[in-house]
C-alpha positions, 0 to 999 in steps of 0.5 A, spaced: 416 271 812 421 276 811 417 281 807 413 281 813 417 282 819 420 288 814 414 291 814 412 290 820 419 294 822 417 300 817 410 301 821 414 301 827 420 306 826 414 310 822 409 310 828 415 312 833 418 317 829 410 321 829 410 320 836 417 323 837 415 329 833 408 330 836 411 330 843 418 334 841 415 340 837 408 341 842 402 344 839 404 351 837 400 357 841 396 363 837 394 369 839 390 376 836 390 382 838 384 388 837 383 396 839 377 399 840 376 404 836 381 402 831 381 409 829 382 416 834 384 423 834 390 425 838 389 424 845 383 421 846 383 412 848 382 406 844 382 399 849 388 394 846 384 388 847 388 379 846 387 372 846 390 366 846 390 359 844 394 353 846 398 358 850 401 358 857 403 365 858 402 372 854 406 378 855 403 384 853 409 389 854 407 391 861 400 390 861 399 383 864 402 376 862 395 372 861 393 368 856 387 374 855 387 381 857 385 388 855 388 395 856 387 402 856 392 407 851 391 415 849 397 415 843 398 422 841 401 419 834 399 412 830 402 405 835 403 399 833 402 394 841 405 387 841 403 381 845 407 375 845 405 368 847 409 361 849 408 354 850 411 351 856 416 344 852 413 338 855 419 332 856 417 325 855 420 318 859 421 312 855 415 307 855 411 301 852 405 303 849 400 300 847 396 292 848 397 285 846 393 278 846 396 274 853 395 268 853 391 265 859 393 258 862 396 252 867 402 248 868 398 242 870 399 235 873 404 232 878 412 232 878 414 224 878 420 221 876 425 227 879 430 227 885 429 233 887 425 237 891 419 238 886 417 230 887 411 229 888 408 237 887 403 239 882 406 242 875 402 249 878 408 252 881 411 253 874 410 259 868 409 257 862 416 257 860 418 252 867 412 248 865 416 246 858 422 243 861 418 240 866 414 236 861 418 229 862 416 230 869 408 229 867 408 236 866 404 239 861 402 247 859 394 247 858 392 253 854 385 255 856 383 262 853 388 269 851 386 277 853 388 283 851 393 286 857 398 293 857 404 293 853 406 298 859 410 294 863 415 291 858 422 292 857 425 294 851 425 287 849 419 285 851 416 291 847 418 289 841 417 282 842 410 282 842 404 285 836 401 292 837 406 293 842 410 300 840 416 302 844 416 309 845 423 313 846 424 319 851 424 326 849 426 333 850 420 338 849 421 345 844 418 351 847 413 354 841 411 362 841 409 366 837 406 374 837 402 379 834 400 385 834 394 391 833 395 398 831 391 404 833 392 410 828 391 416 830 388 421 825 390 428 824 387 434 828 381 437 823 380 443 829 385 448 829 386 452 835 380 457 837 383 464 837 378 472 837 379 478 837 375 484 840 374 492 841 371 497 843 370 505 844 370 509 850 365 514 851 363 520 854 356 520 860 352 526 858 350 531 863 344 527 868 346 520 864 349 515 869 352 511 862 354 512 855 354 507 850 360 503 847 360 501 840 363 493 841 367 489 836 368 482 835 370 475 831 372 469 832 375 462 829 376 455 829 369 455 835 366 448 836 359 448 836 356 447 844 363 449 847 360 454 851 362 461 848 359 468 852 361 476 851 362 478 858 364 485 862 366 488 868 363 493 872 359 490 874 363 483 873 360 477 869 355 482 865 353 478 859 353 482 853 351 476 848 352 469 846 353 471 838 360 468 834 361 474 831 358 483 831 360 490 829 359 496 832 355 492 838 351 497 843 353 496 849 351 501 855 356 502 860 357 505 867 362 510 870 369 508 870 373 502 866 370 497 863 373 490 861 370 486 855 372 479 854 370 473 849 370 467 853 370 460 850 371 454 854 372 458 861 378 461 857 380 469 854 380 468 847 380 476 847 379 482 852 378 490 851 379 496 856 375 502 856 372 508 859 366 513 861 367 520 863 363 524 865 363 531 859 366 536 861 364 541 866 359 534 869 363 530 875 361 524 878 357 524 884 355 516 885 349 515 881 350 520 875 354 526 872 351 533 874 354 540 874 360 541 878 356 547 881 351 542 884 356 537 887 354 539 894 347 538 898 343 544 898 340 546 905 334 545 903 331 547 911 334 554 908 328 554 904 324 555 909 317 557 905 318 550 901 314 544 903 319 538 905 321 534 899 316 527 900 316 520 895 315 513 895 317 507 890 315 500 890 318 494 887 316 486 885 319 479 887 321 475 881 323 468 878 330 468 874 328 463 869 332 456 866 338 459 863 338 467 865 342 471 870 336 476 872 329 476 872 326 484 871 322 487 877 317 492 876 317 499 879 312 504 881 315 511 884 312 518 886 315 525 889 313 530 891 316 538 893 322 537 889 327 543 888 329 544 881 337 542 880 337 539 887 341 531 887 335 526 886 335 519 884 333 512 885 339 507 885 338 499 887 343 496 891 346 488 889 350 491 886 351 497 890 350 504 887 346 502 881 343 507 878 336 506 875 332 512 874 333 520 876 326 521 873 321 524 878 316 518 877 315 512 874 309 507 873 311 500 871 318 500 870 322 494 868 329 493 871 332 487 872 334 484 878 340 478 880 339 473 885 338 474 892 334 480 895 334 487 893 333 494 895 331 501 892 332 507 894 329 513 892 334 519 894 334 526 894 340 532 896 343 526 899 338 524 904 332 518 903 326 519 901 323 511 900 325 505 899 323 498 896 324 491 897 325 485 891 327 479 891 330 475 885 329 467 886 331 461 880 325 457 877 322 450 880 327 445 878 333 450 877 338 453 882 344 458 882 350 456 879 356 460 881 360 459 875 356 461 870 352 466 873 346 463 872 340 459 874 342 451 871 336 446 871 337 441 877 335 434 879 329 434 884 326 429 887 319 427 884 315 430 891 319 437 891 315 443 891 318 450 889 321 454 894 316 458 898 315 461 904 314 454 907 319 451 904 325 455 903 330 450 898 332 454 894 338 456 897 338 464 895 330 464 897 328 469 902 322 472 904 320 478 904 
């Protein structure tokens, strides 16, 4: 019997110990922290992202304090980003837990024999403990069934009186956390910065020449391949010369006055040079070419009054400036006539203004490439206008102008679009002739 009672005290102690312990220290919390990508060059974004179990609040330095969440970082150098969780402390109340087998039954029969109030009354009144002091009374405790009842609402006492009973002491809780933490690695620039150098000659415009030819130089280093890259010059401005990385005494036509060469990379100068064209010596410039001084000023032509009067006509085609290109070529075709030796002729073209096209008396099929937009020609002679032609230069079906590249870009249309035409102007540069 004692061996028993013993034991059965160690199951309790053992069991209440285990609750205790289950109750104090809670179920502590677990969390995970990821980047994506793990990796990344300097100034480029990984996406911090964390997840917890059995937590009640997360704490990721700024970002958030859920139990999951996600932010976006850009490090310039290699960081580790932590997150730390916690479990609230539960308390506990004291308590019975547990169930026992209850006895179900009656104090039965009738009170006799007695000298106080209960004479006469049925033995039902009494519990089962009353009822055994009311056995020499007629009383007598009737047995009839047992059920399984909650211990919860025993006392101490009670609690341990009673088999599968297990009392339960009050407990103070213990916050749990923990933390961890992901690491984005930032890997060292492979591209060093993008540098080019270039030159170029000034030169000299011949007697009756409207440009000279300027030899061109240019390298560059450490280009990434589809950044855009363009040699340009001024005069006019945004003269594309070429796309090529790299050249050597590159030819290049330009016209009176300073030029301006630039190497253009990702809408930055990497490079510029300045240079100019003269006219030779004993030449001066007199708007569309170099001539001898001595012919600068107009000659009376009504002097000459034995000389049929001077006469000329110029035609010009409309074109399409293809995907991709800043100018599309107009075909030229120009007559004179009764024109006097040394006297100013040439045939210039507006857009831009005073650009000169030929001083050739005749011309049959001549290609010259026009800009966006209208144009016109102009047939001049001792400073007076013998004709003029009309040309208009329009981007392609599905491409428009783009100012910042100077160029015709393909554009998205809507699938029942037509090209720009006479009744359907959409192309914002189209003009009619």
């Amino acid at each position: 019997m004692n061996l028993n009672k013993q034991l059965f005290l160690s199951i309790f102690v053992f069991i209440s110990i285990f609750f205790v312990a289950s109750r104090v220290l809670a179920v502590a919390p677990t969390c995970t922290v990821t980047a994506t990508p793990s990796q990344v060059s300097s100034g480029e974004t990984s996406v911090i992202n964390w997840t917890s179990m059995n937590a009640d609040s997360c704490n990721s330095s700024g970002h958030g304090t859920g139990t999951n969440g996600s932010f976006s970082v850009t490090p310039s150098v290699t960081t580790a980003y932590h997150v730390s969780c916690t479990k609230n402390a539960v308390n506990t109340a004291s308590g019975c837990t547990g169930s026992y087998q209850a006895v179900v039954g009656q104090c039965q029969g009738t009170v006799h024999g007695s000298t106080g109030d209960y004479e006469g009354q049925s033995c039902n009144v009494f519990d089962e403990n009353a009822c055994a002091g009311w056995v020499v009374h007629g009383c007598h405790w009737n047995q009839y069934a047992t059920t399984e009842a909650s211990c919860s609402p025993f006392s101490h006492n009670e609690c341990i009186a009673n088999g599968g009973c297990v009392w339960n002491p009050s407990s103070t809780g213990i916050a749990q956390s923990t933390s961890c933490s992901g690491t984005v690695t930032v890997l060292p620039n492979t591209h060093t910065v993008p540098s080019g150098n270039i030159s170029a000659t000034s030169c000299t415009i011949l007697d009756g020449a409207s440009t000279c030819n300027s030899k061109v130089t240019w390298s560059t280093a450490n280009l990434v391949s589809g950044v855009h890259f363009e040699i340009t010059r001024n005069n006019p401005n945004h003269t594309n010369i070429s796309s090529q990385s790299h050249a050597i005494n590159f030819v290049n036509p330009i016209n009176f006055g300073a030029s301006t060469y630039y190497i253009y990379y990702d809408n930055t100068i990497l490079g510029s040079s300045a240079v100019d064209a003269e006219c030779i010596t004993g030449d001066v410039w007199d708007g569309t070419k170099c001539v001898l001084s001595s012919l600068v000023n107009p000659i009376d032509i009504n002097a000459h009054s034995n000389l049929n009067q001077p006469a000329g006509t110029i035609s010009a085609t409309s074109c399409t400036i293809p995907n991709g290109a800043s100018t599309c070529n107009s075909n030229l075709n120009w007559t004179t006539s009764n024109l006097i030796h040394g006297v100013l002729f040439a045939v210039t073209r507006n857009n831009p203004e005073f650009t000169p096209v030929s001083t050739a008396p005749a011309g049959t099929n001549i290609s010259n490439p026009i800009k966006i937009g209208n144009s016109t020609y102009f047939l001049y002679y001792n400073n007076q206008i013998l004709g003029t032609a009309f040309a208009s230069a329009n981007c392609e079906y599905g491409s428009a102008w783009y100012d910042t590249s100077s160029s015709c870009e393909v554009t998205s249309l809507p699938a029942n679009d037509v090209p720009a035409s006479k009744n359907n102007p959409k192309n914002p540069h189209y003009q009619e002739n």
